[in-house]
C-alpha positions in Angstrom: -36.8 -7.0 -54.5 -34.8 -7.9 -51.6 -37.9 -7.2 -49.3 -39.9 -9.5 -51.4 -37.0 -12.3 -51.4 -37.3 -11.7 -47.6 -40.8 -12.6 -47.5 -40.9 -15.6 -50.0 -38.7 -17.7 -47.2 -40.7 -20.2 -45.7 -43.8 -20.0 -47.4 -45.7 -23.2 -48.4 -45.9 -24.2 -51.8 -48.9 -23.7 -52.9 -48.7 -20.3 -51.4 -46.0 -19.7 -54.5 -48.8 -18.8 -57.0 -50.3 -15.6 -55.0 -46.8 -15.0 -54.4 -45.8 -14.8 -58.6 -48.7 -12.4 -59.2 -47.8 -10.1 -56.6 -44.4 -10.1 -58.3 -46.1 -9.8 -61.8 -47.7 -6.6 -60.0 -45.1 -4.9 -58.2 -43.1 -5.3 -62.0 -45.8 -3.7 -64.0 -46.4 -0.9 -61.7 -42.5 -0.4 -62.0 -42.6 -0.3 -65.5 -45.6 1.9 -65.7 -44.0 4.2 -63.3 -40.9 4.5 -65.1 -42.2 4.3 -68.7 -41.3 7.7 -69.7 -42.0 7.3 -73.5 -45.5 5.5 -73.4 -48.7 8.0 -73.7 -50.7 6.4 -71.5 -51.9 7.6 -68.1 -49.8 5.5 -65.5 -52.4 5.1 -63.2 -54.8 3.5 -65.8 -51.8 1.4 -66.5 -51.5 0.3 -62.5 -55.2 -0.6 -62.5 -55.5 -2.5 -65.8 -52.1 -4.5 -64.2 -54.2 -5.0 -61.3 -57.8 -5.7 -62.9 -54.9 -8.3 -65.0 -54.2 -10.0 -61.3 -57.7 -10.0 -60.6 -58.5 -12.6 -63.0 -55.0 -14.0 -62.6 -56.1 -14.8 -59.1 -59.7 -16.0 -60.0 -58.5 -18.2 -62.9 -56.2 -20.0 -59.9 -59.2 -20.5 -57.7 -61.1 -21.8 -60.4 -58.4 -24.3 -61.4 -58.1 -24.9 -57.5 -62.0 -25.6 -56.8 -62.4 -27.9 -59.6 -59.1 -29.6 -58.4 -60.1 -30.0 -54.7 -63.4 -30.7 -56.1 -62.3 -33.8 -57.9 -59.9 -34.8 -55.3 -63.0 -35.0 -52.7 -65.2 -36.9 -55.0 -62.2 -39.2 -54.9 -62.2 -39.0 -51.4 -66.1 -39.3 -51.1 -66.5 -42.0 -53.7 -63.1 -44.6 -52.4 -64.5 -43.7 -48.3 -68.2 -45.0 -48.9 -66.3 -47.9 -51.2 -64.0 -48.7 -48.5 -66.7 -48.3 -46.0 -69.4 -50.7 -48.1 -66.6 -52.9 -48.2 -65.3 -53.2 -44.4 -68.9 -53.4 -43.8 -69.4 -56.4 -46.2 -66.3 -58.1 -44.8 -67.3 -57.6 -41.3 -70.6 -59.1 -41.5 -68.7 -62.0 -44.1 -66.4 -63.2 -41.4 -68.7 -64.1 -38.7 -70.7 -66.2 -41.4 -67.3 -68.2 -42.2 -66.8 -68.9 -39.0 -70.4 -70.1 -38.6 -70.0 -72.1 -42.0 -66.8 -73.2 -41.1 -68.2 -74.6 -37.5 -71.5 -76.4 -39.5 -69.1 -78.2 -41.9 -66.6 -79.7 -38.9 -70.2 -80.5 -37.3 -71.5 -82.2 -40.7 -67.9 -83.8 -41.1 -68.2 -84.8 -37.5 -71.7 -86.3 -37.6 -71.2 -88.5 -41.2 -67.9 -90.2 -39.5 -69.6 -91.0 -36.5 -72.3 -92.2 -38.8 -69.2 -94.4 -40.9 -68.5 -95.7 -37.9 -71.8 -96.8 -36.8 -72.2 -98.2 -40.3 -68.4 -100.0 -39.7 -69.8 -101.8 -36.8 -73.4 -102.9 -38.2 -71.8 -104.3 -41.2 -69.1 -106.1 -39.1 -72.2 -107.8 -36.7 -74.2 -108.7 -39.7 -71.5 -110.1 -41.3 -70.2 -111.8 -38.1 -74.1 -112.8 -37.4 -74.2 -114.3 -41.0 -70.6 -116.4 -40.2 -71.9 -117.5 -37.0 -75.6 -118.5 -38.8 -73.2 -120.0 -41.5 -71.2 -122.0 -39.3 -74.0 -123.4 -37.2 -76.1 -124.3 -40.6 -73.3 -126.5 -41.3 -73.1 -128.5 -37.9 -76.5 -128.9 -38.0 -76.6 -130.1 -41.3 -74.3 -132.2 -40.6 -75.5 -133.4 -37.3 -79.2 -133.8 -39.4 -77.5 -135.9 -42.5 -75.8 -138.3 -40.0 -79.5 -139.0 -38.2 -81.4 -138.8 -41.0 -79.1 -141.0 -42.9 -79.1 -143.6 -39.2 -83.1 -143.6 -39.4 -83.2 -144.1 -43.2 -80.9 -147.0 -42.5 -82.9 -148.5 -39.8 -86.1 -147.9 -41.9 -84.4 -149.6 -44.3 -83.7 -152.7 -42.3 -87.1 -153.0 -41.2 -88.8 -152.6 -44.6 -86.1 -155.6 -45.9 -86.8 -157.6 -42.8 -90.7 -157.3 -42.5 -90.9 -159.1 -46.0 -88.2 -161.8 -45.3 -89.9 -162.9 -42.2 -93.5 -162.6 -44.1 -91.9 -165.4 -46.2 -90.5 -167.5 -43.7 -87.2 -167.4 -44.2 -86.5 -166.3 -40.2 -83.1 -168.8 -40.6 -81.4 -167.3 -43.2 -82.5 -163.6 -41.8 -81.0 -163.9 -38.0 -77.7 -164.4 -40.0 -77.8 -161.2 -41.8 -76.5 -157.9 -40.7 -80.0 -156.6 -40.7 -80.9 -158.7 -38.0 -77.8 -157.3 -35.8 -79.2 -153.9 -36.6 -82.6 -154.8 -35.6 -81.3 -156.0 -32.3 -79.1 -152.8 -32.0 -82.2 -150.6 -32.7 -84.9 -152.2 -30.9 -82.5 -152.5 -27.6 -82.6 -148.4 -27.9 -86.2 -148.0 -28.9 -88.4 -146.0 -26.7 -91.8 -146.6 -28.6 -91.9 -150.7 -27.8 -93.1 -151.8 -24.8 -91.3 -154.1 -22.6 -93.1 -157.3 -23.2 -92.7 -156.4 -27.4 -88.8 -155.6 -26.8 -88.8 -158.9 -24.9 -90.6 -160.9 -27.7 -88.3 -159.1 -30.8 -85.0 -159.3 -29.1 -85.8 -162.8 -28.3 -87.2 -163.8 -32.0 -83.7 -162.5 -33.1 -81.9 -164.4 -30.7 -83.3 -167.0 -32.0 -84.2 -168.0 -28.5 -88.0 -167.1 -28.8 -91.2 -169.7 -29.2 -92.8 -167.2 -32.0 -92.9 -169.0 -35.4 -91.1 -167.2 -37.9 -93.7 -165.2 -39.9 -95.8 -164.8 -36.9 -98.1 -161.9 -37.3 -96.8 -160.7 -33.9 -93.7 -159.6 -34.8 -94.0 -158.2 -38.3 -96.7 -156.1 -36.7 -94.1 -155.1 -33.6 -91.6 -153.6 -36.9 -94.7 -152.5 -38.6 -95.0 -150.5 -35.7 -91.5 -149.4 -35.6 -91.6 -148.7 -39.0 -94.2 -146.0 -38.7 -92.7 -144.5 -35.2 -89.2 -144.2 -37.2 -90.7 -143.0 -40.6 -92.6 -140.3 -38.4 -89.9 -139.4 -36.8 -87.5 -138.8 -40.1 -90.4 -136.8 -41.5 -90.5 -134.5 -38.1 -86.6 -133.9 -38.3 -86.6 -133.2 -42.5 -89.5 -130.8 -42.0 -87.8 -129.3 -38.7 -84.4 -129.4 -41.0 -86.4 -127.9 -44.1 -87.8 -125.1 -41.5 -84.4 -124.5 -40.4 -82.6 -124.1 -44.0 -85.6 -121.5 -44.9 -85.1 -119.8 -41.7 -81.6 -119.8 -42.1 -81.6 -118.4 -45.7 -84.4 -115.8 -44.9 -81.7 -114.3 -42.0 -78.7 -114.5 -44.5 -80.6 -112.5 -47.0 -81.6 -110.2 -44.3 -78.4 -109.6 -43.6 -77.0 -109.6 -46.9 -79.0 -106.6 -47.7 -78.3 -104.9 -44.6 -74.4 -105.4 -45.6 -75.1 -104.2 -49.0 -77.0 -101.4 -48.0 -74.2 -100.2 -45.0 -71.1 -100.7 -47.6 -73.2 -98.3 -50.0 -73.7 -95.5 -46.9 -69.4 -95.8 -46.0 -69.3 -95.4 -49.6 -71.4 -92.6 -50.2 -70.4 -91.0 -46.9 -66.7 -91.3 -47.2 -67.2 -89.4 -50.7 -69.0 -86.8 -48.6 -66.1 -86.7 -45.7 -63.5 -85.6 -48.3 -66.3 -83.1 -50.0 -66.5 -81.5 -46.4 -63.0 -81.6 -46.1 -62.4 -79.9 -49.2 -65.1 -77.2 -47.8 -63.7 -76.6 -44.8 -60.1 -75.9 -46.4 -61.5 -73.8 -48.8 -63.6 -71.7 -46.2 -60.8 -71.7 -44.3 -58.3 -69.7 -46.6 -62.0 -67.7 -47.2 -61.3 -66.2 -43.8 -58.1 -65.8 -43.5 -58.3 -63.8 -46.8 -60.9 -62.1 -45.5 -59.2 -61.3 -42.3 -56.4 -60.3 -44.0 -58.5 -58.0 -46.8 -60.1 -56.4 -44.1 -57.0 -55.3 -42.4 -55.5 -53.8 -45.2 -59.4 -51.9 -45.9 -59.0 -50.4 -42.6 -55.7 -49.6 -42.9 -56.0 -47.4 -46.3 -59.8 -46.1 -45.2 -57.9 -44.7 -42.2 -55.2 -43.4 -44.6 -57.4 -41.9 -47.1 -59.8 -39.9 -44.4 -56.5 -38.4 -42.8 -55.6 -37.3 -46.7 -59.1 -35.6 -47.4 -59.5 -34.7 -44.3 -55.9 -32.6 -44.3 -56.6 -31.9 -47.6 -59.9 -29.7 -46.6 -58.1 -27.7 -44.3 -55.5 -26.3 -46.3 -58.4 -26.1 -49.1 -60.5 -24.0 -46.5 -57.1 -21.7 -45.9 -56.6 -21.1 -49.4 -59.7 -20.0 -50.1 -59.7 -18.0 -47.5 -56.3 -16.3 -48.4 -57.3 -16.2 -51.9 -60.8 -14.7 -50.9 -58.7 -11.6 -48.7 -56.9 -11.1 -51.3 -59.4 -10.7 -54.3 -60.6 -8.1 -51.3 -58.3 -6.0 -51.3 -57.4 -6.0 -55.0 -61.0 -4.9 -55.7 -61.1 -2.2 -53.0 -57.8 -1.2 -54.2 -59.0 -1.1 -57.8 -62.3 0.7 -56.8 -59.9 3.3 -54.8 -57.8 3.9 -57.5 -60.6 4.1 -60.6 -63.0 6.6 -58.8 -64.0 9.7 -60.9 -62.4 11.5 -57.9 -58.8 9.6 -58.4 -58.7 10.1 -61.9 -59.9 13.8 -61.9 -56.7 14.2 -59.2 -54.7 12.6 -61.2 -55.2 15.2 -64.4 -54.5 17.9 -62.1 -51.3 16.2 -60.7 -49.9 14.4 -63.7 -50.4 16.9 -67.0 -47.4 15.9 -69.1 -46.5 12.4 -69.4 -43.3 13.1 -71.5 -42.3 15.7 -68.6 -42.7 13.6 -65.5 -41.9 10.6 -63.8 -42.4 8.6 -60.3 -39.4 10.6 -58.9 -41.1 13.8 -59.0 -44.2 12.9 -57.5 -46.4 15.7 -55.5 -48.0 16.0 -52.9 -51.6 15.0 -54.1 -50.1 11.5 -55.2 -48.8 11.0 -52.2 -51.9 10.9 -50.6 -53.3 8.8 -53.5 -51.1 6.1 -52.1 -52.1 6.8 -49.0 -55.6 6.5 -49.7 -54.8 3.2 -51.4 -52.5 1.7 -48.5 -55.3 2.7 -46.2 -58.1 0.6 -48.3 -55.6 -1.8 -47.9 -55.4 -1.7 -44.4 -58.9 -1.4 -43.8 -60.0 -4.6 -45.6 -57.7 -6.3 -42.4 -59.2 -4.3 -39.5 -59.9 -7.8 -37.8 -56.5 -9.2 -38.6 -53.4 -8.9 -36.5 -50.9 -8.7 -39.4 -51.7 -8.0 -42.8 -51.1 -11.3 -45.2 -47.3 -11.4 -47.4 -49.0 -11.2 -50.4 -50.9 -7.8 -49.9 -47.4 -6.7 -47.6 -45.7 -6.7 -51.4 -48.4 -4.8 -53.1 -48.3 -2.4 -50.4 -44.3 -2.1 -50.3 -44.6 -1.6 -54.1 -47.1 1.2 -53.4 -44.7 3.1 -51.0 -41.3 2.6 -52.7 -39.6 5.3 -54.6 -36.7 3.2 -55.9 -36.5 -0.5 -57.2 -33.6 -2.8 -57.9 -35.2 -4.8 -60.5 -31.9 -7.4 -61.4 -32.9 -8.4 -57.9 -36.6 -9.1 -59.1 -35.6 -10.7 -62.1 -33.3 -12.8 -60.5 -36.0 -13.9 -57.7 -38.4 -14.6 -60.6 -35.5 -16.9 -62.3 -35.2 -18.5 -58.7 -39.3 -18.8 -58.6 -39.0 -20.0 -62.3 -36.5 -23.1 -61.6 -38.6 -23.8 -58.7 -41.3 -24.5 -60.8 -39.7 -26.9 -63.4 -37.9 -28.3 -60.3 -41.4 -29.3 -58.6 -42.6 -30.7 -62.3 -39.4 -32.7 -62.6 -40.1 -34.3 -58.8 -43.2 -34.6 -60.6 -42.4 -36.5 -63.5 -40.3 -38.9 -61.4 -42.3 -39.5 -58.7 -45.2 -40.4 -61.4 -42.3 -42.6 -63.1 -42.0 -43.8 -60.1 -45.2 -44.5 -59.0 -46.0 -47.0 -62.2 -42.8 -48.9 -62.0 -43.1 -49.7 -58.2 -47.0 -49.9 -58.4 -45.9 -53.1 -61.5 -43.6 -54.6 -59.5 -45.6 -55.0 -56.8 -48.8 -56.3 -58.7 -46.6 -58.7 -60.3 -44.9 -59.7 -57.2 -48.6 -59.7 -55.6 -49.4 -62.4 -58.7 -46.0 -64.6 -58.0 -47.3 -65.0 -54.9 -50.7 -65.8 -55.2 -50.1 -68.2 -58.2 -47.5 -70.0 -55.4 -50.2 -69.9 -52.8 -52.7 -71.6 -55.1 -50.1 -74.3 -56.3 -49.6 -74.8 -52.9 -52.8 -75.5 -51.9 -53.5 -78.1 -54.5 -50.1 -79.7 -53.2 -51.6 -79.6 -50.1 -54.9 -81.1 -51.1 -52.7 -83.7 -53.3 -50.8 -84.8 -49.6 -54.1 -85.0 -47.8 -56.2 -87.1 -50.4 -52.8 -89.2 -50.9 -52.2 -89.5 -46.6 -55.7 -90.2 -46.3 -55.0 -93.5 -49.0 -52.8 -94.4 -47.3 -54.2 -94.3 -44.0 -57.3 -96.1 -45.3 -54.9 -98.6 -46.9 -53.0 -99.4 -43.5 -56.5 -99.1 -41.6 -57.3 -102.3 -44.3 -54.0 -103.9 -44.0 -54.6 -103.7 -40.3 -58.1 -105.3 -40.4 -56.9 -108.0 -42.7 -54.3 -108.7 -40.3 -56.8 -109.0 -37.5 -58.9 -111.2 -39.4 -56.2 -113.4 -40.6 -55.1 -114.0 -36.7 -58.6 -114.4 -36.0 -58.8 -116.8 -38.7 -55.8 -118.6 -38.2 -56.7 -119.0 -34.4 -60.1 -120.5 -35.5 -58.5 -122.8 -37.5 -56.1 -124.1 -34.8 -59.2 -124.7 -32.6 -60.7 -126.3 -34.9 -57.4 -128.7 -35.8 -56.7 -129.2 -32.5 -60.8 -130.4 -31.8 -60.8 -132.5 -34.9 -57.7 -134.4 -34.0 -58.6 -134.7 -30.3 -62.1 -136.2 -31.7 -59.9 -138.0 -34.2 -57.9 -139.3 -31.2 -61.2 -140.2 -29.4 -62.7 -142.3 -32.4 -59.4 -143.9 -33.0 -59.5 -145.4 -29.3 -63.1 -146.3 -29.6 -63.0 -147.7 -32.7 -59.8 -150.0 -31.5 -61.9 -150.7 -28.3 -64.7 -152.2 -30.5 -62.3 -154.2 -32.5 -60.5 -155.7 -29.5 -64.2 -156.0 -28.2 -65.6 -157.4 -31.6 -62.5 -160.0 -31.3 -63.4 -161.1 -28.3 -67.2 -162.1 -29.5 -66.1 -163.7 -32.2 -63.5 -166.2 -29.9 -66.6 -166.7 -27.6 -68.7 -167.9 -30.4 -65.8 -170.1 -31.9 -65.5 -171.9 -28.3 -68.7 -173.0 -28.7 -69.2 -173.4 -32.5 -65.3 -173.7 -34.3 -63.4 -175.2 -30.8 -60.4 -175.5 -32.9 -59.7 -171.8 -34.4 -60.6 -170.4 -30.5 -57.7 -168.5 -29.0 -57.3 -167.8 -25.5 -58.7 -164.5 -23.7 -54.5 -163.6 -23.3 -54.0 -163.6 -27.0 -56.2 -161.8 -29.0 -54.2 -160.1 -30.8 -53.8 -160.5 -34.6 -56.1 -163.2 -35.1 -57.3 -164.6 -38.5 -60.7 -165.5 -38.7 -61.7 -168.6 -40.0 -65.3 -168.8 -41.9 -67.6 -171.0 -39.7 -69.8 -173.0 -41.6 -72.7 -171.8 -40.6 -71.8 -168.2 -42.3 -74.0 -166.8 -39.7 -72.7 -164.5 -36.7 -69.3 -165.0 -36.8 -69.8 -163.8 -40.5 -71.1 -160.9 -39.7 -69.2 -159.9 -37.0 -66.4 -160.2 -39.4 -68.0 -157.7 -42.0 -68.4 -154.8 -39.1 -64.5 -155.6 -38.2 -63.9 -154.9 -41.6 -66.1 -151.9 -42.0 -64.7 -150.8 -39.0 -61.1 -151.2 -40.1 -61.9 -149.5 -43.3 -63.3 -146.3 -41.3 -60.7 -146.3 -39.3 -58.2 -146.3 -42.3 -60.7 -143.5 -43.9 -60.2 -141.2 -41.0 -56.6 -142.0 -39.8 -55.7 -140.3 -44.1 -58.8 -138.0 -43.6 -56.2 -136.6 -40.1 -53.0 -136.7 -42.2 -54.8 -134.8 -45.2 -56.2 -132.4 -42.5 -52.8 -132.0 -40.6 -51.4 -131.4 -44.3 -54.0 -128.5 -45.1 -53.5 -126.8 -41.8 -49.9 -126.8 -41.7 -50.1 -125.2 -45.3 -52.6 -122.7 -44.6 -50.2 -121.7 -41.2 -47.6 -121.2 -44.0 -49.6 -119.0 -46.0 -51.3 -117.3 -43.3 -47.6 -116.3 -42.1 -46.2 -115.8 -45.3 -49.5 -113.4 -46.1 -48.8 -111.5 -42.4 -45.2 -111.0 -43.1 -46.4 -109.3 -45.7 -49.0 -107.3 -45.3 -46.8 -106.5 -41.7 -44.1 -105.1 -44.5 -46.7 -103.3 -46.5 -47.9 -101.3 -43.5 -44.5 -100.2 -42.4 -43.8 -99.2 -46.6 -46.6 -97.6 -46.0 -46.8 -95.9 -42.4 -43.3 -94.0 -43.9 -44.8 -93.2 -47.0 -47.5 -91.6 -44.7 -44.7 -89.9 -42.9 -43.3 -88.2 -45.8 -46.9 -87.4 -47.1 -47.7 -85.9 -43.6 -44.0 -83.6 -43.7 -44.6 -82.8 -47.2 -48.1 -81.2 -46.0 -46.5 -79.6 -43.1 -43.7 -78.1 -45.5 -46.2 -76.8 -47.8 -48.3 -75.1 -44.5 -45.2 -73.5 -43.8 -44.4 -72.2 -47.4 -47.9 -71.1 -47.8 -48.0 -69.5 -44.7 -44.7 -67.7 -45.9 -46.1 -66.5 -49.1 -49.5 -65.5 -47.6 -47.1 -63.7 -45.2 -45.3 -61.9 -48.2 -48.5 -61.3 -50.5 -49.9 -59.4 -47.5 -46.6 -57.3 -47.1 -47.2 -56.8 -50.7 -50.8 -55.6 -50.4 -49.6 -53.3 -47.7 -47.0 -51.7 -50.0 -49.9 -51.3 -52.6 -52.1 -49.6 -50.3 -49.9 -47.8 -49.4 -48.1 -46.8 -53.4 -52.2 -45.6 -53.7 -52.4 -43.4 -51.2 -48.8 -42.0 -52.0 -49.6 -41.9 -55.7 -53.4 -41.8 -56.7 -53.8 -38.2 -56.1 -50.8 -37.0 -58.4 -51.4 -39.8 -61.0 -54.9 -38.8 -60.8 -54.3 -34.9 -61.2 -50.7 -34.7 -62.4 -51.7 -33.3 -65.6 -54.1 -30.5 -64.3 -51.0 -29.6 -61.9 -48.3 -29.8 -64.9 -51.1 -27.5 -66.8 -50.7 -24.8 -63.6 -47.4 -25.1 -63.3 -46.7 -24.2 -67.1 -49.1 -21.0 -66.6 -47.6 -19.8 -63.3 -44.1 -20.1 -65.6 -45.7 -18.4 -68.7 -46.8 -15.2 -66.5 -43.2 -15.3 -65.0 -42.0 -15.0 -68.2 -44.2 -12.2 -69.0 -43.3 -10.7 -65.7 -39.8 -10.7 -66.6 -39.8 -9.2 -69.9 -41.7 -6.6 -67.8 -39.2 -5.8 -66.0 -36.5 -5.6 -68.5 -38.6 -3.2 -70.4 -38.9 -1.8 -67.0 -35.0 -1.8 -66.3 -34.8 0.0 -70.5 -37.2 2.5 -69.9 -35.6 3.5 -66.1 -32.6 4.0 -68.2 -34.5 6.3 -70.7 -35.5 8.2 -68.1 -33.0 8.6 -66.5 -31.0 10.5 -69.3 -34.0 12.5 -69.7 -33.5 14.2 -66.6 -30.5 14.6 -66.9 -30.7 16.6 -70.0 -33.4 17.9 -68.4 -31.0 18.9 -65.5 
């Protein structure tokens, strides 16, 4: 017993096994040698106890191939799994990446696209202003000719009959006839000698008898140049309002058509930048996936791998040692062993292992030698067989020292299925922990990311907001400096008329004084006062008359536009009002805004940070998974097939011990045999 102690030190445990049988062998051959009161041939007894530990030992390396078998296809099945995998995610990333680089690219390509849009909308629109702004200076420009030569027309249709009738007198009075005068001085269609003979006839100064065929055929004449030429300029106006309306519809539909592509593109700029995010946090999960895969594959082939070896060793062992159990058993069942053994042994009831001869003697020694030759190759022969060979050569044996080593084996065992037990305990509560902590953390990650994707679409409002604040401010300076050209042109032509027109009245005066020398002596003023003069109707209500009428339609103009510049001053200084009212605040809505894009833009970089954090933790989390798996799948896996073992190996050590305790009783028995035999 103490030799066996001595050689159970420092073996592995699953060494422990081979170990108990030799025990369970070295017991029964104890308690067959000293078994004084059974019948039975003791040597039949020592091979049935070992033909017992033959199948003892074969059961065990049953039990051990299916186990190791199970625990490869483990192996076998989670490496090609793993490998299938790392070779999936391997080949995934570089697609990302390529994905990832397309949708920048596509994102890329529609802005620039926006932007090409931005600016042809802005030139058409611009080009329609411009087109708009010119129509109406030309339209105006055309109704203040057309609305000249309709007037002159008009004179010379009214005058053409008048002097058809012969009332030439009464006509050169009228303010058609100064019209006439006006217009035929700038005609370029009459001849000299017909200007001559009209500007004289309406002088009054000319020989031509009023209704002279002459000169109704000189306005004739001038009626048809100057309806020809109103025709030419309303057609060339008419050409120009079609033309005009043609390009604004153009354009119009080009606008249309470019604020439908920002539109639709803008939508697709945030749909890319959605992608991109999304493929993004695609790779890094991948990246980090991948990791982890390597990490446990590498894990896992060190297990099977290590795993294999000691398998291979085991077998081995367990392969010497069915050996040598069968050569023993062969050596020992023999017709040549048993027919020595009648010889040597003819009286149970008389004998016992203490009075062996010299024929058993060499029995043993023909059974240690089988022993010994099965290891001819080795250096040393194996613990295991060392027992079965000390049990063969001992003549005593303590056996309180082999129970109390089986005892020792015994709590061993239960002390391995308690570390058992825990560790299995163990395994599911840290293995729940972590999943749910794994969960936490991707259920923060994902609220995270829709924070994030809140921030972006709400910063990129804003900016889009601020980008329009901007351009209205733009276009309200550009507006307002457009409208103080335009004030300060319009009251510099204001300025301009006001001084002409005050010219022609002082000028008007002065032709009116000249006449009234000559016709009204006594209501003539002096050239050095002609200032505020009230004119007196001459009798002849001719000239002077209607020299009177264009002072007054003068006057009234001038009245008309001296309100038209007070109304105009009035508007502009308004709008400057409202145009610096609206800046102030639209200026104060961009800077409410640019901080609410601040905070937006902090929140997003807070929520990167914490997302980064959690990723961080989840794959420390994953880690400690992988790493729970390997440490636990194999005894989760097998943890009742080991408990079953465990609870056998105990059984036979229980058997083993009542064994010896018979054993220990029937030493006793013998013992006072011999005496009385003494």
């Amino acid at each position: 017993a103490e030799a066996l102690t001595r050689c159970s030190k420092g073996l592995p445990r699953r060494a422990h096994t081979k170990l108990l049988a030799m025990v369970r062998v070295v017991a029964a051959l104890a308690a067959t040698a000293l078994g004084a009161s059974s019948s039975m041939n003791p040597i039949r007894r020592v091979v049935s106890m070992l033909q017992m530990m033959q199948k003892k030992v074969e059961k065990e390396a049953d039990e051990a191939k299916a186990l190791h078998t199970k625990f490869m296809c483990y192996c076998d099945t989670n490496e090609a799994k793993m490998s299938k995998k790392i070779q999936e995610n391997e080949e995934k990333i570089p697609q990302v990446e390529s994905e990832i680089k397309e949708l920048k690219g596509q994102k890329e390509q529609v802005e620039s696209e926006i932007t090409a849009h931005n600016s042809d909308r802005a030139e058409a629109q611009e080009a329609v202003d411009k087109a708009t702004s010119m129509r109406a200076k030309d339209q105006k420009s055309f109704e203040a000719e057309a609305g000249d030569i309709k007037a002159n027309l008009d004179a010379i249709r009214k005058a053409i009959p008048a002097i058809e009738k012969g009332g030439a007198t009464e006509f050169l009075q009228s303010r058609i006839a100064a019209r006439l005068r006006k217009l035929i001085a700038q005609s370029q269609s009459l001849d000299d000698s017909d200007r001559d003979d009209a500007t004289a006839f309406l002088q009054g100064g000319s020989n031509i008898q009023p209704g002279s065929a002459q000169i109704v055929g000189i306005l004739k004449q001038m009626e048809e140049t100057i309806a020809a030429n109103l025709a030419d300029i309303t057609k060339t106006e008419d050409e120009a309002v079609k033309s005009f309306e043609d390009m604004k519809a153009a354009k119009e539909k080009e606008i249309s058509a470019a604020t439908k592509a920002i539109e639709v593109k803008t939508g697709r700029v945030g749909e890319l930048a959605v992608s991109i995010v999304e493929a993004e946090d695609d790779l890094k999960d991948t990246e980090n996936t991948l990791e982890e895969d390597k990490e446990f594959s590498s894990t896992l082939k060190e297990k099977c791998s290590t795993a294999v070896k000691e398998y291979e060793v085991e077998s081995a062992t367990r392969q010497e040692e069915l050996a040598a159990i069968a050569d023993t058993i062969k050596l020992l069942n023999s017709d040549e062993a048993l027919e020595l053994f009648k010889k040597a042994l003819p009286s149970m009831a008389q004998m016992s292992f203490l009075q062996m001869d010299e024929s058993e003697k060499e029995m043993k020694q023909e059974a240690l030698q089988a022993l010994q030759q099965h290891h001819t190759s080795k250096a040393a022969m194996s613990p295991y067989l060392s027992l079965v060979a000390f049990a063969l050569k001992g003549k005593k044996a303590n056996f309180d020292k082999v129970t109390k080593l089986i005892d020792n084996m015994m709590s061993s065992l239960k002390k391995e299925q308690g570390e058992d037990d825990s560790k299995k305990e163990y395994c599911a509560s840290e293995l729940d922990k972590a999943e749910d902590e794994a969960k936490e953390h991707e259920n923060d990650i994902k609220g995270l990311k829709a924070k994030i994707e809140q921030l972006k679409d709400s910063a990129a409002a804003v900016k889009a907001e601020i980008s329009e604040l901007e351009a209205g401010i733009k276009s309200l300076d550009d507006a307002v400096a457009e409208a103080t050209d335009q004030r300060k042109k319009e009251h510099d032509h204001y300025t301009k008329t006001a001084a002409q027109n005050q010219a022609a009245l002082e000028l008007l005066e002065m032709a009116k004084n000249r006449l009234n020398k000559f016709f009204n002596p006594e209501v003539a003023k002096s050239d050095d006062d002609l200032n505020f003069i009230q004119t007196k109707q001459l009798k002849s209500a001719g000239v002077i008359a209607m020299l009177t009428n264009i002072q007054t339609d003068l006057k009234t103009e001038m009245a008309e536009d001296e309100q038209e510049e007070k109304d105009a001053q009035v508007e502009y200084e308004k709008l400057m009002e409202t145009s610096q009212n609206k800046r102030k605040a639209d200026s104060e809505a961009i800077t409410e805004k640019s901080g609410a894009l601040s905070d937006a833009e902090e929140g997003i970089a807070e929520a990167e940070g914490d997302k980064k954090t959690s990723g961080a933790a989840l794959l420390a989390v994953r880690k400690t998974i992988s790493n729970l798996h390997g440490e636990c799948d194999f005894l989760v896996q097998n943890y009742d097939l080991r408990k079953q073992a465990r609870d056998d190996e105990i059984n036979a050590l229980d058997k083993a011990k009542a064994v010896l305790s018979g054993a220990d009783f029937s030493l006793v028995q013998t013992s006072s045999f011999l005496t009385r035999r003494g």
